[in-house]
VEXRO-182711 format. One record per residue: residue in one letter; x, y, z of N, C-alpha, C in turn. Coordinates in steps of 0.2 Angstrom, whole numbers, padded with zeros to 4 digits, always signed. Example, Ala and Ser with C-alpha at 12.3 -4.5 7.8 and 13.67 -1.06 7.14 Angstrom:
a+0066-0028+0039+0062-0022+0039+0066-0016+0039
s+0064-0011+0035+0068-0005+0036+0064+0000+0039
//
This chain:
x+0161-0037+0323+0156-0041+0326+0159-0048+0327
x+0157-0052+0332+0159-0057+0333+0155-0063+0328
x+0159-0067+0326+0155-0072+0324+0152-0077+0326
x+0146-0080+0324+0142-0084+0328+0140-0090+0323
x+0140-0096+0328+0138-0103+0323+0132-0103+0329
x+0127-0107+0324+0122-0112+0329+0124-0119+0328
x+0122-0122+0334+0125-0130+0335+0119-0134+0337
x+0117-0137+0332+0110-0141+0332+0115-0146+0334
x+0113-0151+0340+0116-0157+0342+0114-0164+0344
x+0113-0168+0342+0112-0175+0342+0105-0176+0340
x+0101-0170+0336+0095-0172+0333+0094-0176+0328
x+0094-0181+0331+0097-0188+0325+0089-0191+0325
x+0088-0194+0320+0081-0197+0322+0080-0202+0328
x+0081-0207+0329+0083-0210+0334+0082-0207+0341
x+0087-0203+0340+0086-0198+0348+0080-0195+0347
x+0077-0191+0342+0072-0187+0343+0066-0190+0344
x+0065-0196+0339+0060-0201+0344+0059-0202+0350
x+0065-0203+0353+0064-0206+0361+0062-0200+0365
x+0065-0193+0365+0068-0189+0370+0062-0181+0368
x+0062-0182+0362+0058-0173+0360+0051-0171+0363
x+0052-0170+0364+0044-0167+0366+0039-0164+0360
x+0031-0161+0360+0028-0159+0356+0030-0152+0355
x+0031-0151+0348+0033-0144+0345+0042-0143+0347
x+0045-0148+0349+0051-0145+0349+0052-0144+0341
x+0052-0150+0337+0056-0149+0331+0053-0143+0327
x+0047-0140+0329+0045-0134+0327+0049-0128+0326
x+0051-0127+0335+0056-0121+0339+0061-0121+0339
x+0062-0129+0335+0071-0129+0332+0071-0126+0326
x+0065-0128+0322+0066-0125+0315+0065-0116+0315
x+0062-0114+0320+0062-0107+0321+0069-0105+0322
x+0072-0108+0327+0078-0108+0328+0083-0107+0320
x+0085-0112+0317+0087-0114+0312+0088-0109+0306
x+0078-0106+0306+0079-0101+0299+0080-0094+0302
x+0080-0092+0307+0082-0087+0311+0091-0084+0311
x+0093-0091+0313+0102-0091+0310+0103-0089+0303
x+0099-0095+0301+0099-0093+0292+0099-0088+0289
x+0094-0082+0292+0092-0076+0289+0097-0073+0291
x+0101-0073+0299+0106-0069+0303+0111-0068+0298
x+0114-0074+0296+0121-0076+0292+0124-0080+0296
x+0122-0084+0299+0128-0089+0304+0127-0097+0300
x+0133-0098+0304+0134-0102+0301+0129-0107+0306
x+0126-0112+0301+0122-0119+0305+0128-0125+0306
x+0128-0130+0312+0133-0133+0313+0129-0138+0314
x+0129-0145+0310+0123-0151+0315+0130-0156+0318
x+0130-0156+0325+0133-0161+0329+0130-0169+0328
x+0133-0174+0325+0128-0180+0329+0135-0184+0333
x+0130-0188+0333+0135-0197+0337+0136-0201+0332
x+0141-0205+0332+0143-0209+0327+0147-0213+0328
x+0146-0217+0325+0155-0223+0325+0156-0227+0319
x+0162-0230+0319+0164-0232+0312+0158-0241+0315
x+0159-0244+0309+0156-0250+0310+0160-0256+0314
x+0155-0256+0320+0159-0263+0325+0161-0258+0330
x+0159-0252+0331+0162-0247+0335+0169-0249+0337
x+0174-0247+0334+0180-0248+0338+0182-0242+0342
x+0180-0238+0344+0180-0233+0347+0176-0232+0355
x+0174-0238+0356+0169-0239+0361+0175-0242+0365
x+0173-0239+0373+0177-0244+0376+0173-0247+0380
x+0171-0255+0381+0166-0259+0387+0166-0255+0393
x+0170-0251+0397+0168-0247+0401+0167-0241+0402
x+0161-0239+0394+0162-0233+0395+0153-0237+0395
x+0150-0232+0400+0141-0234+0403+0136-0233+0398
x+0138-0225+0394+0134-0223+0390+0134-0225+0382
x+0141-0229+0380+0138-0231+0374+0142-0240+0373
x+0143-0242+0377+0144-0249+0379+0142-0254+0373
x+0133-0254+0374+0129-0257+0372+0130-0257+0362
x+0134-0252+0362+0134-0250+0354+0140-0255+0351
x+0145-0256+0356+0152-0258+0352+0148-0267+0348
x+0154-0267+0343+0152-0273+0340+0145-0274+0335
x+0143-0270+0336+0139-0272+0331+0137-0272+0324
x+0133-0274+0323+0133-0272+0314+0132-0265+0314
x+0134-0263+0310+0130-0256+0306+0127-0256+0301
x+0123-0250+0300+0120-0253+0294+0124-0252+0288
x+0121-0253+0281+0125-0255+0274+0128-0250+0274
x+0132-0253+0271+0139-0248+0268+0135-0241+0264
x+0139-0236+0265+0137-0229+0263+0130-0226+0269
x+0126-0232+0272+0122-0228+0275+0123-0226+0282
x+0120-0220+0284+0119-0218+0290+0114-0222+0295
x+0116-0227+0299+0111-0229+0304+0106-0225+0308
x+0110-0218+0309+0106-0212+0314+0106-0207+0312
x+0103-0205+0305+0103-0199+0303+0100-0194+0306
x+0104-0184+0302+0100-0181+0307+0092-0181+0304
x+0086-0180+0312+0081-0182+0308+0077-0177+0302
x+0074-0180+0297+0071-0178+0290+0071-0170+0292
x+0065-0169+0297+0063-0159+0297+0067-0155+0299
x+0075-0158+0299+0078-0152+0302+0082-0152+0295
x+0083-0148+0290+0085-0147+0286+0093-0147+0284
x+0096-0150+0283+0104-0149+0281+0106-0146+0274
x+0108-0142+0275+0111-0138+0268+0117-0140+0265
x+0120-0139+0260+0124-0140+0256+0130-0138+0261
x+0129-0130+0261+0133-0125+0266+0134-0127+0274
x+0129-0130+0275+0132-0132+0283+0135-0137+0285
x+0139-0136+0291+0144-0141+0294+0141-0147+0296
x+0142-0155+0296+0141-0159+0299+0148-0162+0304
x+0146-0161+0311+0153-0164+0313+0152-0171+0315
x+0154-0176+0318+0153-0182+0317+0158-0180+0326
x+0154-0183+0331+0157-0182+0340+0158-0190+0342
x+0162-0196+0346+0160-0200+0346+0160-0200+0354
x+0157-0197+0357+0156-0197+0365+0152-0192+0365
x+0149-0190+0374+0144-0185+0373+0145-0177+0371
x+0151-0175+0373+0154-0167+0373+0152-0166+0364
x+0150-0162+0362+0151-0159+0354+0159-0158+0350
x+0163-0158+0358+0170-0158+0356+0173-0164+0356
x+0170-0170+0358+0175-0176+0360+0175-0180+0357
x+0181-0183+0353+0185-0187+0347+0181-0182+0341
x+0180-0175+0339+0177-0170+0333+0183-0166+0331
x+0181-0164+0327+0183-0157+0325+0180-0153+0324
x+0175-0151+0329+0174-0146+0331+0176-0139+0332
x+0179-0140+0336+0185-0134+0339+0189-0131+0335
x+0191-0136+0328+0194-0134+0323+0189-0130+0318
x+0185-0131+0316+0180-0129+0313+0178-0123+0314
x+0176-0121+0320+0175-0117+0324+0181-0112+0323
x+0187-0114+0326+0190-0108+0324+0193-0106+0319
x+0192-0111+0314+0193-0108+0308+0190-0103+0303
x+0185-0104+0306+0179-0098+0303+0179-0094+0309
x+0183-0093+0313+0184-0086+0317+0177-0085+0320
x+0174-0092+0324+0168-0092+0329+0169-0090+0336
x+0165-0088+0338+0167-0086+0345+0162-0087+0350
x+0156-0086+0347+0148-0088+0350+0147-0091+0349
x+0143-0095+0349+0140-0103+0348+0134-0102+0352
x+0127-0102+0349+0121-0103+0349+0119-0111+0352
x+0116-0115+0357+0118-0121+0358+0109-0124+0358
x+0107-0130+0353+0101-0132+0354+0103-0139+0352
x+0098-0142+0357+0098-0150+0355+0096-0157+0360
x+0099-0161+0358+0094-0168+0367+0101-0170+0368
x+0103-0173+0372+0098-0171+0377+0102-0165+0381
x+0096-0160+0386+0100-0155+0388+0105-0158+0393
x+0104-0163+0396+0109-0166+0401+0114-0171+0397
x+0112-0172+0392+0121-0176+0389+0124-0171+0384
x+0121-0171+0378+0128-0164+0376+0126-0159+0376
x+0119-0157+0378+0122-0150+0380+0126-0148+0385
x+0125-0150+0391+0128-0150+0396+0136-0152+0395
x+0138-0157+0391+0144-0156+0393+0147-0151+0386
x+0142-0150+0382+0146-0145+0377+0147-0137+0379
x+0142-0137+0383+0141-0131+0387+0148-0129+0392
x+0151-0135+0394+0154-0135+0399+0162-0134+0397
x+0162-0139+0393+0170-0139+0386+0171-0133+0382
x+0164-0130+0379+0164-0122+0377+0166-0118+0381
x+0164-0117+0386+0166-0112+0391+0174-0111+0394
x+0176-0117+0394+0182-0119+0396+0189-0117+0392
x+0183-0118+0384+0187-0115+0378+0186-0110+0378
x+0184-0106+0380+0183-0099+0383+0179-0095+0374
x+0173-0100+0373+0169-0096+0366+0163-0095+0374
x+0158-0088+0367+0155-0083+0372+0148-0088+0372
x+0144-0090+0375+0139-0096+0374+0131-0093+0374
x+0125-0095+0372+0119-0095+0373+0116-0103+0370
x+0113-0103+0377+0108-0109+0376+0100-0107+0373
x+0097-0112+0370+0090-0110+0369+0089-0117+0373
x+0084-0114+0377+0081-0117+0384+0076-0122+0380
x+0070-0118+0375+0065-0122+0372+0068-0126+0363
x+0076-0125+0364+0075-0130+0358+0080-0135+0359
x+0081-0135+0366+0084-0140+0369+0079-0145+0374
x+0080-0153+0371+0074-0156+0376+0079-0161+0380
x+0075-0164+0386+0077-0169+0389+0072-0175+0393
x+0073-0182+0392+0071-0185+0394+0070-0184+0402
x+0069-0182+0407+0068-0178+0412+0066-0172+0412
x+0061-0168+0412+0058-0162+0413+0061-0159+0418
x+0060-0162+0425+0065-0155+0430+0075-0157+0429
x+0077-0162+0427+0084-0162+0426+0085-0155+0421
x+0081-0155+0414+0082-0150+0410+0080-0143+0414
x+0074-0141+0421+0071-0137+0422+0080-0134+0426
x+0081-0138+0430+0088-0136+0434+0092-0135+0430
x+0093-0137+0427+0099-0136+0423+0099-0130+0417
x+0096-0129+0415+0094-0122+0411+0091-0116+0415
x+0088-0117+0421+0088-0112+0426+0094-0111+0433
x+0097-0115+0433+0102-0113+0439+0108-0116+0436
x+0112-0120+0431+0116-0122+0431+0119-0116+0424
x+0116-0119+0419+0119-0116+0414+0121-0108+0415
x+0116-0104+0417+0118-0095+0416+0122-0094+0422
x+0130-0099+0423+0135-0098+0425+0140-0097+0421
x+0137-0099+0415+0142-0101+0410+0138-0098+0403
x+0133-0096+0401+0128-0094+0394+0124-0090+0396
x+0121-0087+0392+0114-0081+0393+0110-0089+0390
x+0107-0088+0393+0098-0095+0392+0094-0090+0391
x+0091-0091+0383+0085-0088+0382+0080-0093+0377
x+0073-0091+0376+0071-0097+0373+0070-0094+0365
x+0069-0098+0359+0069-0097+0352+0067-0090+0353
x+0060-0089+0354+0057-0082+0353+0061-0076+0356
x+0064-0077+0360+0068-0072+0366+0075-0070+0358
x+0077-0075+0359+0084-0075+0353+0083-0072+0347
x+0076-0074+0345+0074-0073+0337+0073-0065+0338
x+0070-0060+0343+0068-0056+0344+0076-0049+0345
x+0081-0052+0347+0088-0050+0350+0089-0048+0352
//
């Protein structure tokens, strides 16, 4: 049997404020204890940087605005993931500094260490890392499925396209219910 992780990714509070819709965090948590019961492994992706972001390059569009700043206190997490998605003692936290779930992580190391090969994919935005996680997965040649409904995105039809015509070139796309069902 192949092995399978799910990859909950950038459900950070922060992001889930701006970007989530009603009842996602529900369909994620369906999601989550579904895995749970399967035996796979839960993997939470977030965004991060060290403090002052020295990882930031002024030319990069999408996290520009973050370099130099404070961070918050020492030991704290400024963007944690958010409260109702539950992190276990057991689960992977990997720390990505750009949008891909692979880029500047270890990830990939992770993954193949525990002899993954699936990767279940839920998270916001579907047009930033899913999309590119989607795309660098594939690449890496792990066997993919997207959940359509526990992935959200600040555009409705960029997520409608992109979960309907782009991703099942590359994933089986089904929604929590579909998934939980097998």
């Amino acid at each position: 049997m192949t092995e399978r992780a799910l990859l909950i990714m950038d459900v950070q509070t922060l992001i889930v404020e701006r970007l989530a819709g009603p009842g996602y965090l529900d369909r994620l948590g369906e999601a989550v204890d579904h895995a749970r019961s399967e035996g796979m492994r839960v993997i939470h992706v977030t965004v991060g940087f060290r403090p002052g972001a020295p990882e930031i390059h002024p030319r990069n569009k999408m996290f520009a605005g973050l370099a130099g700043r404070q961070a918050a206190p020492a030991g704290a997490d400024p963007n944690p993931v958010h409260p109702r998605v539950e992190t276990r003692p057991e689960d992977v936290v990997v720390v990505k500094r750009r949008v891909s779930g692979f880029a500047g992580s270890d990830l990939d190391m992770v993954l193949r260490a525990g002899g993954i090969e699936h990767l279940v994919l839920a998270g916001i935005a579907t047009s930033g890392v899913v999309l590119s996680t989607v795309r660098q997965a594939a690449d890496l040649d792990y066997r993919l499925t997207v959940l359509s409904d526990a992935c959200a995105d600040g555009d409705p039809e960029v997520h409608r396209v992109l979960t309907e015509k782009v991703f099942p070139s590359q994933a089986d796309v089904v929604t929590v219910a579909e998934w939980a069902k097998g």
